[in-house]
N, C-alpha and C positions, 0 to 999 in steps of 0.2 A: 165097273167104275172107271170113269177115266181118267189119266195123269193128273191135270187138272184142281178134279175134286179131291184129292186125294191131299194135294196141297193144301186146300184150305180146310181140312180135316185136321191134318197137322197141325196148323194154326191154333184152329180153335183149339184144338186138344194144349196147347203149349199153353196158353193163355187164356184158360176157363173164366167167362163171366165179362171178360175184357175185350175179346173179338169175336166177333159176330160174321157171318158170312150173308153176303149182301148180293141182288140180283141187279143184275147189269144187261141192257139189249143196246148192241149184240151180245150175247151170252162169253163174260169172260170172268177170270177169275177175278175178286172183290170180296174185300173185309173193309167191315168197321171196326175202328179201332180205339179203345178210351185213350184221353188225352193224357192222360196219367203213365200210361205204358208204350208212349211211344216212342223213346230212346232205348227201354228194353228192346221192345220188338222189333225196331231197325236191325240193333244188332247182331237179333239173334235172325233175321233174315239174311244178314251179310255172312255172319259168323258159322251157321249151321253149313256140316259139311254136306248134306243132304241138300239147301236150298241152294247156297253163293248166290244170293244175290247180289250180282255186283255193278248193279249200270240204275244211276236214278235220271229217268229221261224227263223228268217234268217234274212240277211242284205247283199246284197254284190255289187261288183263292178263289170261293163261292160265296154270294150271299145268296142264300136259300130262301129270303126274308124272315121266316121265325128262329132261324139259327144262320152261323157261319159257317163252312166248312172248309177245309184243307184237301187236297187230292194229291196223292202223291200216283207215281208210274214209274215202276220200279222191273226189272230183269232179270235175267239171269244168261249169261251166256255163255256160262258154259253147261247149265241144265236146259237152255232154250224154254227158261220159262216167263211169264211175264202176269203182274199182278198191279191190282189198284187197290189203294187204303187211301180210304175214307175216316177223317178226324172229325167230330161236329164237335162246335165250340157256340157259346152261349153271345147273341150280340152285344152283351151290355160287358164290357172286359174282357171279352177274350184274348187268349194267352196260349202259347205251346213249346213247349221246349224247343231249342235248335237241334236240327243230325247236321249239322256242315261240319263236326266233326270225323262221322261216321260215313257220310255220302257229300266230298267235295264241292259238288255239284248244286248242294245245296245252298249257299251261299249268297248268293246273289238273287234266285227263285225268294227265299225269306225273306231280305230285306225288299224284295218287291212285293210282298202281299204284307206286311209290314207296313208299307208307305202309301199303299194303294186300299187295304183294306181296313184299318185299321188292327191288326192284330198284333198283340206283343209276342215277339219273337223272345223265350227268355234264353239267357246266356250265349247269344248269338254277340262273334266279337266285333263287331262294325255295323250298324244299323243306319248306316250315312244312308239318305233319299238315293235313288240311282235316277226318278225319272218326274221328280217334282223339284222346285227350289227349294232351298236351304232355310227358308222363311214362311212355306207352306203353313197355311194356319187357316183352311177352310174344312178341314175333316180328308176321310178317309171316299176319294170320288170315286170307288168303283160300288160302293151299297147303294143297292137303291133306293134309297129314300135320301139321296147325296143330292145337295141345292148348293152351288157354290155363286162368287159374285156376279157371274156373266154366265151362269148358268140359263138356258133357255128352254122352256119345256113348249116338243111340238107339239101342235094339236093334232084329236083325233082325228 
């Protein structure tokens, strides 16, 4: 069994019924993660002396079309490990807690899938747009099914 799997044994074992281990090509390590447990599970990914995960190198938003998802890309450097969580979120309201307490980094990734995807960021302390105006009022333009005013769809 390799390093690895072993990790996401872990996981799941830590949080029965709540992560799920998910296949990724190229073959790397991936969980899904319920939206409910995922301030738990940040922390106990940073927190475990076993994991230290401590480097979040990315965050961002999916429209899947029949769901929304969250990706996060998460390390460890000082166990040289490296994982992806997978959050799915419903497209009518979705919602996830903020880690920009727990992983700095997170901050700024949130209020961009926030502004860009529609999703509520909850208890995230600054939700100000970073890359639309201040006035924005056409929707969330990275879903696709997004028509905004000067929107123009090419042909096939």
């Amino acid at each position: 069994m390799s390093h690895s799997s072993k990790l996401v044994e872990q996981l799941t074992a830590a949080f029965p019924e709540k992560v799920t281990k998910i296949e990724l090509s190229p073959e790397q390590d991936a969980v899904l993660v319920e939206s409910i447990i995922v301030r738990d599970f940040f922390k106990y990914l940073k927190d475990n002396d076993s994991m230290k995960f401590d480097y979040l190198s990315s965050l961002s938003g999916v429209d899947a079309v029949e769901h929304l998802e969250v990706v996060y890309h998460i390390s460890s450097t000082v166990n040289k490990q490296k994982l992806t969580v997978k959050v799915k979120l419903p497209t009518e309201k979705p919602e996830i807690d903020t880690i920009c307490d727990i992983y700095r980094a997170a901050d700024w990734f949130e209020r961009e899938i926030c502004e860009l995807y529609g999703i509520n960021i909850k208890n995230h302390p600054d939700l100000r747009p970073l890359l639309l105006p201040e006035d924005w009022d056409e929707g969330p333009p990275m879903r696709k099914g997004w028509t905004g005013r000067d929107f123009i769809v090419k042909p096939e």
